[in-house]
C-alpha positions in Angstrom: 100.3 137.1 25.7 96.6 136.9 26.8 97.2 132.9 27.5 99.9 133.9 29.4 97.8 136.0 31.7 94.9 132.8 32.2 97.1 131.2 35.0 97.4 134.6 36.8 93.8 135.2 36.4 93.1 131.7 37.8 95.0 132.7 41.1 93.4 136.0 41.8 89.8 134.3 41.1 90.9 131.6 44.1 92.0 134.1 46.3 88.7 135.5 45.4 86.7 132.3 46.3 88.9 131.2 49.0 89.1 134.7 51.5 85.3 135.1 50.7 81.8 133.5 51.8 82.1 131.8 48.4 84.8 129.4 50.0 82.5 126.8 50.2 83.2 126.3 46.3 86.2 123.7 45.6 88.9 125.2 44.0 91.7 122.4 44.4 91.5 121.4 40.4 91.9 125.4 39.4 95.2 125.1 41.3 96.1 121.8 40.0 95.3 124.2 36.4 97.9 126.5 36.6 101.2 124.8 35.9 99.9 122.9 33.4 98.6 126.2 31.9 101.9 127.7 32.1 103.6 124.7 31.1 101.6 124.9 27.8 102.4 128.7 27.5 105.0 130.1 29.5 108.0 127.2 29.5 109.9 126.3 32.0 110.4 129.6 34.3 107.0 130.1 33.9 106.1 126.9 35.1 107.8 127.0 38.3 106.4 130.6 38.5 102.4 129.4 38.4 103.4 126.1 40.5 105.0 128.6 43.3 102.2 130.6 43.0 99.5 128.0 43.6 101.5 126.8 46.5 101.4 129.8 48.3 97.9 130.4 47.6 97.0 126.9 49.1 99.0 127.7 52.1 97.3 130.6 52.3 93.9 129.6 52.4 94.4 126.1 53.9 95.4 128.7 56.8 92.8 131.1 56.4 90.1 128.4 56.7 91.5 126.6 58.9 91.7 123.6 56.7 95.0 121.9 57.3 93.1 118.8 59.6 91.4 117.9 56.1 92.3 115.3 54.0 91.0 117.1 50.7 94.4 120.3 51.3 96.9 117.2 51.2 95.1 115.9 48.4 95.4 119.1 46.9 99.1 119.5 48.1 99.7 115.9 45.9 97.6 116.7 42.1 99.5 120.1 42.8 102.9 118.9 43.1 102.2 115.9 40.3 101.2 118.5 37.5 104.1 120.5 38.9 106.7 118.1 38.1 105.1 116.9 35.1 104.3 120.3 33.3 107.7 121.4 33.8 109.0 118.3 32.2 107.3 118.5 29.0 107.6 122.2 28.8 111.3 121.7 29.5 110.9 118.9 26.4 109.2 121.0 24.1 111.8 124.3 24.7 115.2 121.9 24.0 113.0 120.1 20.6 111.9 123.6 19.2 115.8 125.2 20.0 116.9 122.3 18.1 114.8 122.9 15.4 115.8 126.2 15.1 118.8 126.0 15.7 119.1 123.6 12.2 116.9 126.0 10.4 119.4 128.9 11.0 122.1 126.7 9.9 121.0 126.1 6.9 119.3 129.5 5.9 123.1 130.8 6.8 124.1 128.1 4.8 122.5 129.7 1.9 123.4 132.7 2.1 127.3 132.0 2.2 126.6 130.5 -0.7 125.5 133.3 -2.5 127.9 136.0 -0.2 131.6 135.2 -0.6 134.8 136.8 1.5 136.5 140.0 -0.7 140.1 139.0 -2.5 143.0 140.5 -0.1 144.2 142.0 -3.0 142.3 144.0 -5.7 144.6 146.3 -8.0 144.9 149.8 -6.1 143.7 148.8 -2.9 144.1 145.9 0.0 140.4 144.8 1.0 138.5 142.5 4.0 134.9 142.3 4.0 132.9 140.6 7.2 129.4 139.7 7.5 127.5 139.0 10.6 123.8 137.3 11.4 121.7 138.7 14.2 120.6 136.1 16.1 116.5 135.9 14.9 115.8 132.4 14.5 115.4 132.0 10.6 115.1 134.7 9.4 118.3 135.6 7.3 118.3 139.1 6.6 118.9 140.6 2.9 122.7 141.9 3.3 124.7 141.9 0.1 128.3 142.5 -1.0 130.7 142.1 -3.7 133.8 144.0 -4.8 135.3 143.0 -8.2 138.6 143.9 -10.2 137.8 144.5 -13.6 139.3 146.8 -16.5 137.6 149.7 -15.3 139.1 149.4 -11.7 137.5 147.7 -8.3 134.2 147.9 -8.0 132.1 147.0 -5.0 128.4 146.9 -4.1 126.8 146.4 -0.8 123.4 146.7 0.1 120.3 145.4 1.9 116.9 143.9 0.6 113.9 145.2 2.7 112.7 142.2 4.7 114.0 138.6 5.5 114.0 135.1 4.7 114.1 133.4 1.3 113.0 135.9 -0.5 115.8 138.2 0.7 118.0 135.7 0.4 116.5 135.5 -3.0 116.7 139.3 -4.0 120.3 139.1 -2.6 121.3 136.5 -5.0 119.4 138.6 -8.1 121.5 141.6 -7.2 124.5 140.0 -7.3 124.3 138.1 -10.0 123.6 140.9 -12.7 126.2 143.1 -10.5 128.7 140.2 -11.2 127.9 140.2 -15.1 127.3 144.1 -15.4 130.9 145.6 -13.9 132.7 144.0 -16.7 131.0 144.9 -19.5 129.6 148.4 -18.4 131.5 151.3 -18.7 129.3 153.5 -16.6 128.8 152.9 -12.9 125.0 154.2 -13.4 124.8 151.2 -16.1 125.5 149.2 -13.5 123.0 150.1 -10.8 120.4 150.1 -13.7 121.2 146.5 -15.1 120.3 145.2 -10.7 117.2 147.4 -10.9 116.0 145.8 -14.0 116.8 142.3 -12.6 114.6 143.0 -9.5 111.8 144.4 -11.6 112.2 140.5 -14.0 112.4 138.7 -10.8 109.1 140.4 -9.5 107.1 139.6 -12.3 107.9 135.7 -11.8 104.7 134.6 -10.3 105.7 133.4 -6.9 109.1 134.4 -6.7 108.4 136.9 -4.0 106.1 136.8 -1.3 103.1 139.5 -1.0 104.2 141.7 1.1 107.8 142.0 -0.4 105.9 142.9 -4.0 104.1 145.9 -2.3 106.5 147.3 0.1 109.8 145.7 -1.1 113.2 148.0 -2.0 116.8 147.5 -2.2 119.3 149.8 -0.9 122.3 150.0 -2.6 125.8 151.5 -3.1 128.3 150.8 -6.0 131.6 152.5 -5.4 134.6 152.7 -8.1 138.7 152.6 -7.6 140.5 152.7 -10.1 144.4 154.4 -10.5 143.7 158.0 -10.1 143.3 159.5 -6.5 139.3 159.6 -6.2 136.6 157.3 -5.6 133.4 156.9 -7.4 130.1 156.2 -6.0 126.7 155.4 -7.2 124.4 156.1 -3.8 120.6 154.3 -4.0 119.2 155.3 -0.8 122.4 153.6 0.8 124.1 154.8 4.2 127.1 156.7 2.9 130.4 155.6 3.0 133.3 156.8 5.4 136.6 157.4 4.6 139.5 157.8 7.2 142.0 160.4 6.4 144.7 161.2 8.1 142.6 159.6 11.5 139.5 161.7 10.9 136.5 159.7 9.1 134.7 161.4 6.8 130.8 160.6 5.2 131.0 160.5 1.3 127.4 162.3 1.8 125.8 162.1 -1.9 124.9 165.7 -3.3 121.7 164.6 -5.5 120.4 161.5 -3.1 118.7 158.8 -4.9 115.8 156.4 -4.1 116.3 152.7 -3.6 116.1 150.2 -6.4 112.2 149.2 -6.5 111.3 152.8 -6.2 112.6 154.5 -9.5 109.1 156.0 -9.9 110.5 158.5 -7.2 113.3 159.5 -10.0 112.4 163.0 -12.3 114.1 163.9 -14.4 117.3 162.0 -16.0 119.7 160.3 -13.2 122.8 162.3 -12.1 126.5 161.3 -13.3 128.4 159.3 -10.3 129.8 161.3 -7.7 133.5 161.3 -7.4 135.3 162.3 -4.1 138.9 162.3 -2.8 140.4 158.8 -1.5 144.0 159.1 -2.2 147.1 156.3 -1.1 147.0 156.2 2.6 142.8 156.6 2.8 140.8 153.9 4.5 137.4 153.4 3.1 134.5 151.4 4.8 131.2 150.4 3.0 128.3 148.9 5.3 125.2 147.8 5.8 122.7 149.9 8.0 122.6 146.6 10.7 126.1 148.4 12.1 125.1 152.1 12.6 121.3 151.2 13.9 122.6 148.8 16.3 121.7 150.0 19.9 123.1 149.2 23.3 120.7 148.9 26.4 120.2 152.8 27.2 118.7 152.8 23.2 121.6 154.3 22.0 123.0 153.8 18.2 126.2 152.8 17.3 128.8 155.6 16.6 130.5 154.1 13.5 132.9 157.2 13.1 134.5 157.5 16.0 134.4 153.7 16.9 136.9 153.6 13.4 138.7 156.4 14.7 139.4 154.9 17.8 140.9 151.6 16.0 144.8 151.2 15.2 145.5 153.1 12.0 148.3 150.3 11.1 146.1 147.6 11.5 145.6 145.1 8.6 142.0 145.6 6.8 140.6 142.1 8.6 141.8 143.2 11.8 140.4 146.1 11.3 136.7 144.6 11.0 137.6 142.5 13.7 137.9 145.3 15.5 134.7 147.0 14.5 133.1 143.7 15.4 134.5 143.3 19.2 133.2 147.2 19.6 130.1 146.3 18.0 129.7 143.3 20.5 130.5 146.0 23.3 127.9 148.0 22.3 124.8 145.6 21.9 126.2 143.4 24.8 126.6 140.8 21.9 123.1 140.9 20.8 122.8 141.9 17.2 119.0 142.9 15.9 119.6 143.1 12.7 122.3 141.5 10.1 125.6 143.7 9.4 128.0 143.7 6.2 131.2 145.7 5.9 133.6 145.9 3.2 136.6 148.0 4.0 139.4 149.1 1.1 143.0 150.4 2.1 144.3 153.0 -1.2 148.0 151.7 -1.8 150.3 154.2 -3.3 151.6 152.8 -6.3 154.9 151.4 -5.6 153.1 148.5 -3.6 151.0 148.3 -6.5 154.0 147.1 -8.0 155.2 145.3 -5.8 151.5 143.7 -5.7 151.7 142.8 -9.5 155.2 141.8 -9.3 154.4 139.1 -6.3 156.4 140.4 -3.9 155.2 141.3 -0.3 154.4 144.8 0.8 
């Protein structure tokens, strides 16, 4: 920011020299200075922006001073225009080569983490499902949204959450999370088992020397939220300082608020006492349930405004499909931020069947 200022300084200091007694001094090669210091600084725009500038000011003073008869202004006019041209050439260069280079860097941190993020079944026992997963546009760094939703004995579980920070070691956390969610649902009769067996796999990854940057050892948490539907007519969830859920019933959305709220994982030093039971709350055949990621209700439009999840879901098509659903949430979510995301965003959304298309589900035939 302060070498962005140096051209600007150079111009007033001219002005300075030039509409005082000092004009004697030669100030033709701190001219000539200015696009090439806003070529080095500024790009582009703010090359054209210093050379404009410097133009003026020599018409200016070559006025003032009555120096247009000389051969030194046209000589100035010339090294002006020169490192005009050629400052806005190389800052153009340097702009389209450094895009580039980001632009491959995204592509492959994005890379990585579909490889650890995968798209929800259609189809999970008791419910129809979509998930959809969106990267702000911040050069490389990949943010630390997770999700998962898994049909096992117990019912359909699902996790999502989001690592503090970005980059690898998000990426990185995201991938730990998953994995011991991934191994735990099956084997764990207890949603709470659950949540602890992805706690205790951050806590071994952070005692790897190396595995996680500095600053996300000391100030590093994981949100998370790992939800239960199974064949009776109630959701369960395990809340770790994760926005809540909202469920649509009957076209009004509700938050599955928690009653006993929990820290995130990485903070369990915050926990007295032993943990509370999972919380169970009504999501019967006909209910539409959306887990997210707090990238979608902190996402602000140009007046600063956050998103209003609820009653952008209430304002959707009830019959619509679960993807074109999201899709729908996304194209709102575009409105709102005029298509310019800050921060990642992950949704999972679950339609409750009634339990003759269950049947019809496990027999093959189409609802």
């Amino acid at each position: 920011m302060v070498m962005q200022c140096v051209p600007f300084v150079i111009a007033l200091a001219v002005l300075v020299i030039e509409l005082t007694p000092a004009h004697f001094i030669y100030t033709g090669p701190l001219l000539t200075a200015m696009p090439a210091l806003a070529a080095v600084t500024m790009g582009p725009k703010g090359t054209t922006a210093a050379a404009g500038l410097a133009l003026a000011i020599s018409v200016t003073t070559a006025t003032y001073n009555q120096a247009w008869a000389t051969l030194q202004v046209y000589t100035n006019f010339l090294a002006l225009a020169l490192v005009s041209v050629a400052g806005y050439l190389t800052s153009s260069a340097v702009q389209t080569r450094t895009r580039r280079e980001m632009d491959q860097i995204r592509r492959i941190a994005v890379a990585a983490q579909e490889v650890v993020l995968r798209p929800v079944p259609e189809r999970l026992g008791p419910v129809r499902a979509a998930s959809l997963c969106l990267a702000a546009g911040t050069g490389a760094q990949v943010g630390g949204d997770l999700y998962e939703a898994v049909q096992t004995r117990f019912g359909v579980r699902m996790i999502v959450g989001d690592v503090r920070g970005k980059g690898l070691s998000a990426v990185r956390a995201v991938a730990v999370t998953l994995g011991a969610f991934r191994e735990a649902v099956h084997y764990e009769d207890e949603l709470m088992e659950v949540m602890n067996h992805c706690s205790a796999a951050l806590r071994r990854e952070a005692a790897v020397p190396g595995a996680f940057d500095r600053e996300v050892l000391l100030e590093g948490f994981t949100t998370a939220l790992i939800a239960q539907v199974s064949h009776a007519p109630v959701v369960q969830l395990v809340n770790r300082g994760h926005p809540p859920p909202l469920v649509m019933h009957r076209g009004r959305t509700t938050a599955l608020m928690p009653t006993s709220p929990l820290p995130p994982l990485g903070l369990e030093d915050l926990i007295t006492g032993p943990p509370p039971a999972p919380e169970s709350y009504p999501f019967v055949p006909g209910d539409r349930m959306l887990l997210y990621t707090d990238g979608v209700i902190e996402a602000r439009n140009r007046h600063n405004d956050f998103f209003a999840l609820p009653e952008a879901m209430e304002a959707m098509r009830a019959d619509s499909a679960p993807q074109e659903f999201l899709e729908q949430l996304h194209r709102a979510l575009n409105r709102h931020t005029g298509g310019n995301l800050t921060d990642d965003v992950a949704m999972i959304l679950v339609d409750r069947l009634d339990g003759e298309l269950e049947v019809q589900g496990l027999t093959g035939r189409a609802p």
